[in-house]
N, C-alpha and C positions, 0 to 999 in steps of 0.2 A: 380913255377912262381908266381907273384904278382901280384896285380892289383893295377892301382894306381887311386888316384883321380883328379879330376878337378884340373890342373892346376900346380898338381906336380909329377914327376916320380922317387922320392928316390929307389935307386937299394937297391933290400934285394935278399944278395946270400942264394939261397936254392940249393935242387937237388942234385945231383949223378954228376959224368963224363960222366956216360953211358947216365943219360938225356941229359947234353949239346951238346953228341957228337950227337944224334939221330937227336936233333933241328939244329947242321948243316949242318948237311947229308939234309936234309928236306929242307934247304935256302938257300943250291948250286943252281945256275940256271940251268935247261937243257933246251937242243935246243926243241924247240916246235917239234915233227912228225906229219905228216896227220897221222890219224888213219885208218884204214883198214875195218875198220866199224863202223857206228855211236853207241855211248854207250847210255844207259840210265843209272843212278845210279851203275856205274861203271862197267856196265859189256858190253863187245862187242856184234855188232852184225854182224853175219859170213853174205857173202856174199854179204854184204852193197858196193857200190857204193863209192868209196871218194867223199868226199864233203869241200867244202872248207869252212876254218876257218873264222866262222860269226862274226861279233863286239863284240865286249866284251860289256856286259853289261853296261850302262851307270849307273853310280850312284847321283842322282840329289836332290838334300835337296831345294823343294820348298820351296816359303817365306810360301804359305799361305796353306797348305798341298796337297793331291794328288790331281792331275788334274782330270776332268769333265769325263765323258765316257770312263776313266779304267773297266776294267774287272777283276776280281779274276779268276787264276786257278778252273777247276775240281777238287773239294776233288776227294781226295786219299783213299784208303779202308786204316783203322784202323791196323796197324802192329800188328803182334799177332792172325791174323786171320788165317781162311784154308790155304792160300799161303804161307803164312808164316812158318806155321808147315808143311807142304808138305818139305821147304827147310831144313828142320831142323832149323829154329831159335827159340830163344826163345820168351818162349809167354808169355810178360806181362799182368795185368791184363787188360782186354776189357774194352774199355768205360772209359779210364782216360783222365785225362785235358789234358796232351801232347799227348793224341793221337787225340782229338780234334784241339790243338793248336800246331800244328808242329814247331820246333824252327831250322830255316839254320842256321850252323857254319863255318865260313873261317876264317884262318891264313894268315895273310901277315905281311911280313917285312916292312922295313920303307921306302924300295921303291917301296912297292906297289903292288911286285910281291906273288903271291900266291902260299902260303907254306902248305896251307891244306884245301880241299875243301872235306864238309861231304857228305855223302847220301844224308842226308835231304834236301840240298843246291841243288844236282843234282834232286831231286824229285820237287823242289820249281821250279827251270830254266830251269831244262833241260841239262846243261852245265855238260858233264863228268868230273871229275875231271883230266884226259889224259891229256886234251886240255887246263887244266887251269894252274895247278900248274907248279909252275919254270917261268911263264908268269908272265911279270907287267899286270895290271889288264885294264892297259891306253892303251894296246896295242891294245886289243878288243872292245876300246870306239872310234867311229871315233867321234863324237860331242866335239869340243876342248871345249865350254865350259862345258861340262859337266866335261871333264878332269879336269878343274880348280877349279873347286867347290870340284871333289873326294883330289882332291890336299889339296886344302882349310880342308876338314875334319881331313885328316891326319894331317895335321901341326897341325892342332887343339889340336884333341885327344894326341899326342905326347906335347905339349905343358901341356893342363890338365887334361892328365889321361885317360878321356873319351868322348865320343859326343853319342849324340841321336836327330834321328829328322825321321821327312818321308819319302820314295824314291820311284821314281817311276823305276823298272828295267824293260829290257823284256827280256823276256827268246829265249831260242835258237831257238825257232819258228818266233819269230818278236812283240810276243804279250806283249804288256804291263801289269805287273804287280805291282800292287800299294804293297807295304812291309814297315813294321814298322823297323827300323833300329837302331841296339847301337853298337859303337867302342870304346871297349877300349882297353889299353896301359897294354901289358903283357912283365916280363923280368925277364929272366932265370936267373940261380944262377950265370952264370958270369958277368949278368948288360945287356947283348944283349936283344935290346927291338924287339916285337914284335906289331901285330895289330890282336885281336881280334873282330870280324864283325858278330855279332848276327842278322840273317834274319828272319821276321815272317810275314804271310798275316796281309796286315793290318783289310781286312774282317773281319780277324778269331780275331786280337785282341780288334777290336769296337766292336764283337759279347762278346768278355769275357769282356769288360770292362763293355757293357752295360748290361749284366745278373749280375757283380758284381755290381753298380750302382743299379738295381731294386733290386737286395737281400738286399743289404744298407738302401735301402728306407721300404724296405718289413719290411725288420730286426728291423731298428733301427729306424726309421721312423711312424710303424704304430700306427694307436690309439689299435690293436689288442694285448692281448698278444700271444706271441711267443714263444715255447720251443719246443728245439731239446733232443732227449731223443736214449740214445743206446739200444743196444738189452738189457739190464742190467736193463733197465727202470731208468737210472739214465741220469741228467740232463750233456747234455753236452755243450751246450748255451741257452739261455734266453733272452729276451729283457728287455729294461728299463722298458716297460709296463707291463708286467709279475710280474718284479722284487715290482714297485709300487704296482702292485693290490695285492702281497702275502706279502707285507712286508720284504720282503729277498732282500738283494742285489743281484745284480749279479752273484759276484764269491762265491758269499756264495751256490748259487745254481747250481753250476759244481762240479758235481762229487756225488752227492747227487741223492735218489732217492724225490719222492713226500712226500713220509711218514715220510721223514727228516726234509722236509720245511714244511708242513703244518697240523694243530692238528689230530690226528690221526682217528677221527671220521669221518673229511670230505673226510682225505686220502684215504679210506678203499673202498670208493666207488667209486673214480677216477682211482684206480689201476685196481679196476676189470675190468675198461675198457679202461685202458691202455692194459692191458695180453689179455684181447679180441681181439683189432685188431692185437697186436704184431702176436696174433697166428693165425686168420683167414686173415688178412689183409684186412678184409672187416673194411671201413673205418665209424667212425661214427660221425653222424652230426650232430650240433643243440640241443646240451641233454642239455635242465635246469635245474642248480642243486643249493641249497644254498649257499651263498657266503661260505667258509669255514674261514675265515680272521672276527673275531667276531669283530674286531674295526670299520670294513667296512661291515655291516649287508647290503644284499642285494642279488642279483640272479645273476647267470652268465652261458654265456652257452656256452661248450667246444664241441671243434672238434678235433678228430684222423685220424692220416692216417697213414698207414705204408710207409716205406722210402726204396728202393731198387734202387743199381746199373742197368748201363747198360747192366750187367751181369746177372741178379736178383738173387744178391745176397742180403739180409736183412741186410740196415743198422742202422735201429732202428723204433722209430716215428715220427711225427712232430704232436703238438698239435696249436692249435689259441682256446684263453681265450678273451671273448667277455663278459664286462657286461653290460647287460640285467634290470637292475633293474626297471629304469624308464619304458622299453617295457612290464616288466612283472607285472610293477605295471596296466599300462597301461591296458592287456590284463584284468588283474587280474581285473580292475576296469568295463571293457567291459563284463565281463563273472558275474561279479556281479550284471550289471543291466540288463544282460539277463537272470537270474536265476528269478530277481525280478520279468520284463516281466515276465515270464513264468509261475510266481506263479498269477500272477492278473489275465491272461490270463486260467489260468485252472482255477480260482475261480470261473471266469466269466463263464467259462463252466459247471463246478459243479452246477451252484444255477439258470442257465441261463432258466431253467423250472422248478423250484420248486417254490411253491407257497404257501409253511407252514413255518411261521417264527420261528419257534422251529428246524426247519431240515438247514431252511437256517444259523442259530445261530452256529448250532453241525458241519455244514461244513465251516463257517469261522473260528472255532474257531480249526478246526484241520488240514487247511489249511495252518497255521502258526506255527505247531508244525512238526518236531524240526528245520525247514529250517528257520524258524526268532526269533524263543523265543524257553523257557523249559516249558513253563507253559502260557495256556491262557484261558481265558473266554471272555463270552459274556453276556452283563447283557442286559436285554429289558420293556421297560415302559408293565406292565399289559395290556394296551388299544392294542400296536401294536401284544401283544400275541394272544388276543382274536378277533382282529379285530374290535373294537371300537373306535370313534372320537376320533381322540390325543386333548391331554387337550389343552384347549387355555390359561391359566397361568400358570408363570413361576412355575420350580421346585423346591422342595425344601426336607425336610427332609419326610414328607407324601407321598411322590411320592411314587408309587408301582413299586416296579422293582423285576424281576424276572430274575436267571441265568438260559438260558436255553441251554449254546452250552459251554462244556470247554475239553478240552485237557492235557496232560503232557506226560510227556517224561517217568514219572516212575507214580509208583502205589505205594499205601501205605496210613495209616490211618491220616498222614497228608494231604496228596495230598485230600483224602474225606473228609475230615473240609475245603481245600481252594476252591475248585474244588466240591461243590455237585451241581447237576444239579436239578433243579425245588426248588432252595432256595430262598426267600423271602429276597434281599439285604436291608439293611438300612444302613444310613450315616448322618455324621454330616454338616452340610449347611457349614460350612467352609471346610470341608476337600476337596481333590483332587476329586473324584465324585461329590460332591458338585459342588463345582467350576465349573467343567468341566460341568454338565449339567446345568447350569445356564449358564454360558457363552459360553461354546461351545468350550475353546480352549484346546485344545490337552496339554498336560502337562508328561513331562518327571522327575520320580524321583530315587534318586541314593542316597545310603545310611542307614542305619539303622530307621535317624530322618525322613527321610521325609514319608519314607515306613510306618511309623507310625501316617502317618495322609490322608492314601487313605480312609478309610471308619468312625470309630471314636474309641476315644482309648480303647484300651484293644479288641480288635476283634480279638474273636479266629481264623477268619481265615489269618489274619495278623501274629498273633503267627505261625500259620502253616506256612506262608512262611518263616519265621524268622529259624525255624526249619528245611525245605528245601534248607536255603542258599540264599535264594533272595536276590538280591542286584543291581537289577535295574529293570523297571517299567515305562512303558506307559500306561498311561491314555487316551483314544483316545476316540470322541463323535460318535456315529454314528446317523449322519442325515438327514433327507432327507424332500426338501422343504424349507430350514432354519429352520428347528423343530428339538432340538436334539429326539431322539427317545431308545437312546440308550446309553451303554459303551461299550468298547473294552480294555481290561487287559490283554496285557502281560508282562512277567518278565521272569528274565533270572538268572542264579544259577550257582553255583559252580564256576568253573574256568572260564566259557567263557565269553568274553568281555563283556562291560554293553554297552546299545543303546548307538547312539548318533544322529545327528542332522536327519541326514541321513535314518538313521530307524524311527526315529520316521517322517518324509513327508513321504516315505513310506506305513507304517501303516497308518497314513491319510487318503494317496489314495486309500489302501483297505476298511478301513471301510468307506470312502465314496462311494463306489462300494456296499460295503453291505448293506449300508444306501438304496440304490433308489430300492434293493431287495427286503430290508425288508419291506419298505413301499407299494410295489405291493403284496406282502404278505399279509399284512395289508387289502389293501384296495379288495384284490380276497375273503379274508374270508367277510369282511362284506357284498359283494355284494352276494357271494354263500348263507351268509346266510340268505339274501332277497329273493334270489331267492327262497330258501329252505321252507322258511317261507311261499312265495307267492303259493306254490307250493300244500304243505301239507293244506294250508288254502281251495284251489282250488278241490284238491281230496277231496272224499269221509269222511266223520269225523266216521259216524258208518255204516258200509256193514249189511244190513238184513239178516236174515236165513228164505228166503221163504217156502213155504209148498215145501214138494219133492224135494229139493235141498240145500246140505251144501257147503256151498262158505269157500274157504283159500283164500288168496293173499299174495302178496310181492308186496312192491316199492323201487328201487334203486334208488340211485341219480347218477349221470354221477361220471366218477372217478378222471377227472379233470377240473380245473380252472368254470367255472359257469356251469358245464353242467347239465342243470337242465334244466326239463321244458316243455319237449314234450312231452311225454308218458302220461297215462291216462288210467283207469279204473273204470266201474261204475257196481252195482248189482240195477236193478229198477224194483220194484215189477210192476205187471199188475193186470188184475183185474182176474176175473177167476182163483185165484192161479197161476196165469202164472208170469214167471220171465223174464225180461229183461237182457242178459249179454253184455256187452260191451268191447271193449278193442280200443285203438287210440295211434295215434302218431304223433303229429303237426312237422313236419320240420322243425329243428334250435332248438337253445339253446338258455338259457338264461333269461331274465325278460319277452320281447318278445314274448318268443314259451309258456312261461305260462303262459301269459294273454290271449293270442290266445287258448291256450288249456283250460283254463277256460270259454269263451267264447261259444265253440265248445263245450262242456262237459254239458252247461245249455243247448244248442238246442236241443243236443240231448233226453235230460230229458226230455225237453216241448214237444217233437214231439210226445217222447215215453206215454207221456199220453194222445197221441190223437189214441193212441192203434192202429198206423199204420203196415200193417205188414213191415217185414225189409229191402227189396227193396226202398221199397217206403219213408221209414224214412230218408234210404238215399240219397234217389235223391233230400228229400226236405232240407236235409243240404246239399247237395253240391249246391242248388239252392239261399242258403243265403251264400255263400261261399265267394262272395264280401262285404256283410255286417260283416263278422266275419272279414276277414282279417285288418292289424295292419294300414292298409292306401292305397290308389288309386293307388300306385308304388307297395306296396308287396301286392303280389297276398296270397293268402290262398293255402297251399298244405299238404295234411295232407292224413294219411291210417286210417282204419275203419273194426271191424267187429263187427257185429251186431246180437247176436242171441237171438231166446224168444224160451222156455221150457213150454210144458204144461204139468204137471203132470195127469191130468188127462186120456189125450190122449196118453203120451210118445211118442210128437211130438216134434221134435226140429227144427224149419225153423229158417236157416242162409243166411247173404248175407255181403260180404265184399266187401270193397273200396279199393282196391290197397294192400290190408293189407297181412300178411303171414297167410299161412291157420290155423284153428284149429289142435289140435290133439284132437282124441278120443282113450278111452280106455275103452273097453266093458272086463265085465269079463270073465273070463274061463270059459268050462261046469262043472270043479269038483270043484271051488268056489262053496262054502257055501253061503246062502241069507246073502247079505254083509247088514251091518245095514246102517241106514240112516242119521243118527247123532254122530258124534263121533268115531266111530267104525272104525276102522284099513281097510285099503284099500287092499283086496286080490291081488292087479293085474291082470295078463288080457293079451290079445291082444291090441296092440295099431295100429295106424294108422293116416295118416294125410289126413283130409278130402278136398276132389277135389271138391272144389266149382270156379265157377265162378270167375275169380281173379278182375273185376272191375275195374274201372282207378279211382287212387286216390283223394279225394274232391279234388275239385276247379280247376280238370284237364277236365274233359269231355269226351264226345265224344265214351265213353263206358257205353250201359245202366247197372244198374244193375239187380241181378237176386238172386233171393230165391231160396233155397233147402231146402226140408222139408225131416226127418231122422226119418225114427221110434227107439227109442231111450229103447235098454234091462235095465234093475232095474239095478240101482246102478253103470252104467257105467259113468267114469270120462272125462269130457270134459276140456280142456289146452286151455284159449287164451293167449298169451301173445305179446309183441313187439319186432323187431326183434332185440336190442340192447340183451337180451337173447342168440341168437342162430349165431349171424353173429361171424365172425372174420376177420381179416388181411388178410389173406392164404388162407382160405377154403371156399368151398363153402357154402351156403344158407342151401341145404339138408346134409351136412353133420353135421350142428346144428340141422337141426327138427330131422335127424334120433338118436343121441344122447338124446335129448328130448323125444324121444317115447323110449328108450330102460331101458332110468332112469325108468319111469313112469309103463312099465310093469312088473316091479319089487315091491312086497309086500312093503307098509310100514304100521305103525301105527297107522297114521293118515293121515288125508290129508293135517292137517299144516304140521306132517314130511316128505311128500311128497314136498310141497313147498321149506324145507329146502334140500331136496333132490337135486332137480332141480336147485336150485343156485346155489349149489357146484361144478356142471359141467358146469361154465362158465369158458369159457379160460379166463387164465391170457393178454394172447396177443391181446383181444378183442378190438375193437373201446372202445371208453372212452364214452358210450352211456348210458343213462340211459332203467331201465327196469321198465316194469309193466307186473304181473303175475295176473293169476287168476285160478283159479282151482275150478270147480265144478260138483259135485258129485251129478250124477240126478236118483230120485227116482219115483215113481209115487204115489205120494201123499204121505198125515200121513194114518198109519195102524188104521182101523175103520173106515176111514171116508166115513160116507155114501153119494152115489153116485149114480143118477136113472137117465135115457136116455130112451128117444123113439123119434121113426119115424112117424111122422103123412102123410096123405097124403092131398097134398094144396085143401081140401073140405071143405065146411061151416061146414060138422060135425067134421071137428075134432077140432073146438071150444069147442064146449060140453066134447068131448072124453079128451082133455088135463085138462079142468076144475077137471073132474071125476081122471085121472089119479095125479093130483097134492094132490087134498084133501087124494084121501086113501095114499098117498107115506107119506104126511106131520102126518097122524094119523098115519100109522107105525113108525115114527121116535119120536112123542111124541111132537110132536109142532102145536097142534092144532091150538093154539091161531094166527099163519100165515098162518092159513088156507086162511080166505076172504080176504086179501090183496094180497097174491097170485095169488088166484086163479080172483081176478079183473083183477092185472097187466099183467098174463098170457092169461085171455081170451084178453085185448086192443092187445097184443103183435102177439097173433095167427093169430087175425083177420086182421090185417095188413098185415101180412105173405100171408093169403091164398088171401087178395083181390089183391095183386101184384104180388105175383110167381107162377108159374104155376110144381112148380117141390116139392118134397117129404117137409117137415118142419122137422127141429129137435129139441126136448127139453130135458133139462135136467137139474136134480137140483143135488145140493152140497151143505151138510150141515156140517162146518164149524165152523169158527168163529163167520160166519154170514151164510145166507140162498142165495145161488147164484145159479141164475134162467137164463137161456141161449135159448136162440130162434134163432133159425139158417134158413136162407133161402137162395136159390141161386141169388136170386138177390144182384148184389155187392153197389146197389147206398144206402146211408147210410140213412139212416129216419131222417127228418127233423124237429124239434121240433119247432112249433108255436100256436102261443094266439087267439083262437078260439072266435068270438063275442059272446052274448049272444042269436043270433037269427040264428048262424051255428050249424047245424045238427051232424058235425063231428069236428076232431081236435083236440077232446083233451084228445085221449089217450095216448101220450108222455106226455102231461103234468099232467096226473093222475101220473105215473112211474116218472116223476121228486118231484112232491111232495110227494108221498106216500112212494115210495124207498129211502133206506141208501146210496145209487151210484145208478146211471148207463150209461151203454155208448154201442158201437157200435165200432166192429173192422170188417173189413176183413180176410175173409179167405175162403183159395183157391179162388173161383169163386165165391163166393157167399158173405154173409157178418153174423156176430152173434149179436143180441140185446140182452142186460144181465143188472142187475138188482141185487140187494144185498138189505136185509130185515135185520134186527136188530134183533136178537132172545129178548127173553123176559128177563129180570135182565140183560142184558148188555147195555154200556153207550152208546147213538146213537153218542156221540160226538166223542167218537174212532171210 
């Protein structure tokens, strides 16, 4: 059979007899029968009820297509399914277009009657094909118009070949079904025409039309590229987008794998993950890879998916080619200025407490290596090194500049001619340092010539970079205040790009970050070394070596930014060979806590030579504790401890203010007589003395109190402050008891003792400054002659001390202080015995000088006044003021001592 077209029906004889004779066996009419049972797609069903013959479908070609509130059929299960093989049919493959898109077929003559009604047809309507064929098809239509329009179609198609339009039928239940409809004009080998009536949902064809439509748009349509790829990994369509982004046309790209179309460098790494999902079918997304198309440099990023039937079976892959360039430049340009953030941002953190412009130099300068440059330095005006007033005129070739921070990427004996640290820069006033520290503007240079004029010609270390491949260079000012104070040099080598605008505001705003560092640098050393200065001016200039006791010390300075200032130690001789030790600690740092501790350091000096005992010294500086403090808002608060040593008695009365206790350390019993000067310190038993703890000066409210120590030869007394012994973590006694464990450990000496006890300061300690002092107490110099007695408070023991003084004074060979003694000694007695009523003591010490001691229990101090010429008494204090070398009056214990110092004969009374 033929098909003809639009308009014309030329018979072309084909076919057999057997065909012709079959087709009119088929277009004899037979009599309609009722059926016995209603069919469904042709098969009976037993025991059915007759039912009478329903209308024939109408076939209706609206103007404007299918009516409002149709309904589609229930899909139908997929032919080829379990039912299907249960009957034995064949099973085409699952999940193909016609099995989605069902196609009805009917046969009718030219009158209309039907001559073959398919399955598909009876599954669409319902209509057995029993009940249809050998029928005109008008006979089942009761709607006359509707007749006339099927009428109209046929004339049609029979006229030209074919018709197609929309129709609405309903099937043997009543329901309307909306169907896409084609007729055309078929005629067998003897010219007998026929009518072929192709039915389809029209659901199912708006459903295929409008997934071929979005494939259309998808395909051919997108800004994406698109390729379809068999299990071969060969191209088996493309889009124009594809085709433009690779350069290949189209059909150049079917039949081809990737490594055909595109150079084989970029193919290599597309394929692998091509064979990736083909094989896992895990799909991949979003992979950005270089443009591989070198005429169109850029990023592009591909996606895979694996492609499988209804069936799952694998029918290849599908890829989508996005380029990216502009996003990845993008990102690329995000991820750049957050690398930059990130480098300012850790600068900031690195140098954010340092406060040594040498360390702040060495960490910009390697801060910028290899993440901005190959090679960088840091050059610095000599004033910001040492912490001196930056110069107030312009720079010039005299300027002192020092490299003290530089970096590179490699090592080598170039790299040390460009790159040595603590180098002496010089330049020539026009070159680019030049310039740059006169004017301040950053300067970028590229090239051989201009690299040739950053410092002046012929600079070996210009050579060195020339040598290293330089071939680009920032000059950058570092300054702060509007004062350049600095340079910043980097340069960049070999193959990698040279700066541009970009790097170099960058580099700017770091060395402007280093600039306001360096300058707090700057300005922390000049103030530490005020402080430093006001400090050491403050302390002690020479420590005495009194009789019976060798003094060591140590002073630290805090270990950051001003800490200076509070701590304090004094050695203050007394009279009676007695020593004064001290140790303090003003609270607070800075200029402040040292003018304060200088302040507090003279009181206590001036007290100490009013020979108070140690209670009492302190009650009388905590009593000017408002007049020391720095102003009427800050109070004075300060720790204290105060001891005095007599050699002669090997007594040692203590009394501290707020302060951490002493340690002591008395020798062992198999310690050998430790010497007294010099001599290596055996160790010992140590201990920390439990004295009264006091409330710190200028706090109150707690008296203070003396303890007096009878004190074994040669045992070592520890004052120190507690920047010494404290730390972060631990407690108080876990510093003294490391302090006492160093200390009962032999050393050398007692300065190695000193340096002993340093070294056992934690590193993790407060940033506190320390004062040490160590003293090693003896009882007296060896020889020195020494004579005591008890008198009792009678008029005779005027005479008895007279008599006792002269023969002591002629056994020791010092006649000649015989009568002055023995005057000052009887004024001295007789004072004693007219006011105390308890024992008297005397005792002489000859010395340096001749030191004469009158001890009585009365504590009120004797009064020294200018007797008339017509008073009887008064002026035996002022015989002892004028005829004595010294003398004075201390407390002790309960009582008080008058004492008195004679000049031996050939020594100068002026010392």
């Amino acid at each position: 059979m033929s098909t003809t077209g639009n308009g014309g029906g030329g018979a072309r004889r084909a076919g057999t007899a057997a065909a012709r004779a079959r087709l009119r066996r088929a277009a004899r009419p037979a009599a309609p029968q009722p059926p016995s049972g209603r069919r469904r797609g042709g098969s009976a069903v037993p025991g059915a009820a007759p039912q009478p013959v329903q209308p024939a479908p109408t076939l209706a070609v609206p103007e404007a297509g299918v009516r409002s509130g149709l309904r589609s059929r229930p899909g139908r299960p997929f032919p080829g399914g379990p039912a299907d093989a249960r009957q034995g049919l064949g099973a085409p493959p699952d999940g193909s277009l016609l099995d989605m898109l069902k196609v009805a077929i009917a046969i009718l003559d030219t009158a209309g009657r039907v001559v073959l009604w398919s399955p598909a047809a009876e599954e669409l309507l319902g209509w057995p094909s029993e009940l249809l064929v050998g029928r005109r098809i008008e006979e089942l239509i009761p709607d006359q118009e509707q007749v006339a329009r099927i009428r109209a179609a046929v004339q049609d198609t029979l006229r030209n070949g074919r018709w197609a339009g929309n129709a609405e039928l309903r099937d043997r239940d009543g329901v309307p079904v909306a169907v896409d409809a084609r007729i055309s004009l078929l005629v067998d080998g003897d010219g007998t025409p026929f009518l072929q009536v192709n039915l389809a949902e029209a659901a199912g064809v708006r459903a295929v039309e409008r997934d071929l439509a979005v494939r259309d748009a998808l395909f051919e349509q997108s800004p994406l590229g698109i390729a379809i790829l068999d299990t071969d990994l060969r191209y088996t369509a493309v889009n124009q987008t594809l085709a433009e982004m690779n350069g290949v046309a189209p059909e150049d790209h079917v039949g081809r794998t990737i490594g055909e179309t595109l150079p084989e460098r970029a193919a290599d790494e597309i394929t692998a993950i091509q064979r990736q999902v083909l094989a896992t079918g895990e799909p991949v997304i979003d992979v950005t890879l270089a443009s591989p198309v070198t005429t169109r440099a850029g990023y592009r990023s591909i996606s895979y998916s694996r492609m499988t039937d209804r069936s799952g079976r694998v029918l290849g892959i599908s890829g989508t080619v996005m380029d990216v360039t502009e996003r990845y430049r993008a990102v690329a340009k995000v991820e750049h200025a957050r690398r930059r953030l990130s480098l300012l941002n850790e600068f900031g953190s690195r140098v954010g407490d340092l406060l040594d412009a040498a360390r702040i130099a060495q960490e910009l300068a390697s801060s910028v290596v290899p993440r901005l440059t190959d090679h960088s330095a840091v050059i610095l005006l000599q004033a910001v090194a040492h912490g001196d007033d930056l110069p107030r005129h312009g720079h010039d070739r005299r300027t002192s500049l020092l490299q003290l921070g530089t970096a590179s990427v490699q090592d080598g004996p170039e790299v040390e001619v460009m790159l040595r640290r603590g180098a002496r820069i010089t330049f020539a006033e026009d070159s680019a340092c030049g310039r740059v520290l006169r004017t301040g503007v950053p300067e970028l240079l590229s090239g051989a010539e201009q690299l040739d004029d950053v410092t002046y010609p012929g600079d070996p270390k210009m050579q060195a970079a020339h040598d290293l491949g330089v071939h680009s260079m920032l000059v950058v000012p570092l300054r702060a205040r509007g004062i350049v104070i600095g340079l910043l040099l980097v340069s960049r080598a070999g193959y990698r790009e040279g700066f541009d605008r970009d790097d170099l505001a960058f580099t700017v705003e770091l060395a402007d970050r280093a600039g306001s560092s360096l300058d707090n640098a700057r300005l922390y050393a000049r103030e530490r070394t005020a402080a430093l200065t006001l400090q050491r001016t403050l302390l002690p200039q020479q420590v005495p070596q009194p009789t019976g006791v060798e003094v060591a010390y140590r002073y630290v300075p805090g270990s950051s930014g001003t800490e200076v200032g509070g701590d304090w130690f004094d050695v203050i001789p007394l009279p009676g060979d007695r020593t004064a030790l001290v140790v303090g600690d003003v609270m607070g740092h800075g200029l402040r806590a040292a003018a304060t501790m200088g302040r507090l350091r003279t009181a206590v000096r001036v007290l100490a030579a009013l020979d108070l005992p140690p209670d009492v010294l302190l009650r009388h500086v905590h009593e000017l504790a408002d007049d020391l403090a720095q102003g009427p808002d800050e109070a004075l608060l300060a720790t204290c401890v105060y001891a005095v040593f007599d050699p002669g008695t090997a007594m040692l009365t203590v009394a501290k203010a707020g302060h951490i206790p002493p340690v002591l350390v008395v020798p062992g019993e198999e310690a050998t007589e430790p010497t007294r000067t010099g001599g290596p310190l055996p160790g010992g038993v140590g201990r920390i003395l439990d004295l009264p703890s006091g409330a710190p000066l200028g706090v109150g409210g707690v008296p203070f109190e003396s303890v007096e120590l009878k004190i074994p030869e040669g045992s070592l007394l520890v004052l120190c402050t507690d920047g010494l012994v404290e730390s972060r973590d631990k407690d108080l006694d876990v510093g003294l008891g490391r302090l006492v464990t160093v200390l009962q450990d032999p050393h050398a000496s007692i300065q190695a003792a000193c340096e002993a006890v340093l070294d056992t300061m934690e590193q993790g300690r407060e940033p506190d400054d320390v004062a040490l002092l160590l003293a090693r107490l003896g009882h007296g110099q060896a020889g020195t002659p020494t004579a005591g007695w008890t008198l009792p408070a009678e008029p005779t023991a005027v005479s008895r001390a007279r008599r006792l003084v002269r023969a002591t004074l002629a056994e020791w060979g010092v006649e000649d202080l015989t009568d002055t003694a023995e005057l000052l000694v009887s004024e001295l007695v007789t004072n004693a015995v007219r006011y105390a009523s308890a024992p008297i003591g005397v005792r002489l010490t000859l010395g340096e000088t001749l030191l004469v001691e009158i001890s009585d229990p009365l504590p009120d101090p004797p009064r020294e006044r200018h007797a008339a010429e017509a008073d009887e008494g008064g002026r035996g204090l002022e015989l002892v003021h004028r005829l004595a070398l010294h003398w004075g009056a201390r407390a002790e214990g309960i009582g008080k001592v008058v004492w008195f110092e004679l000049a031996l004969s050939g020594s100068d009374p002026a010392e």
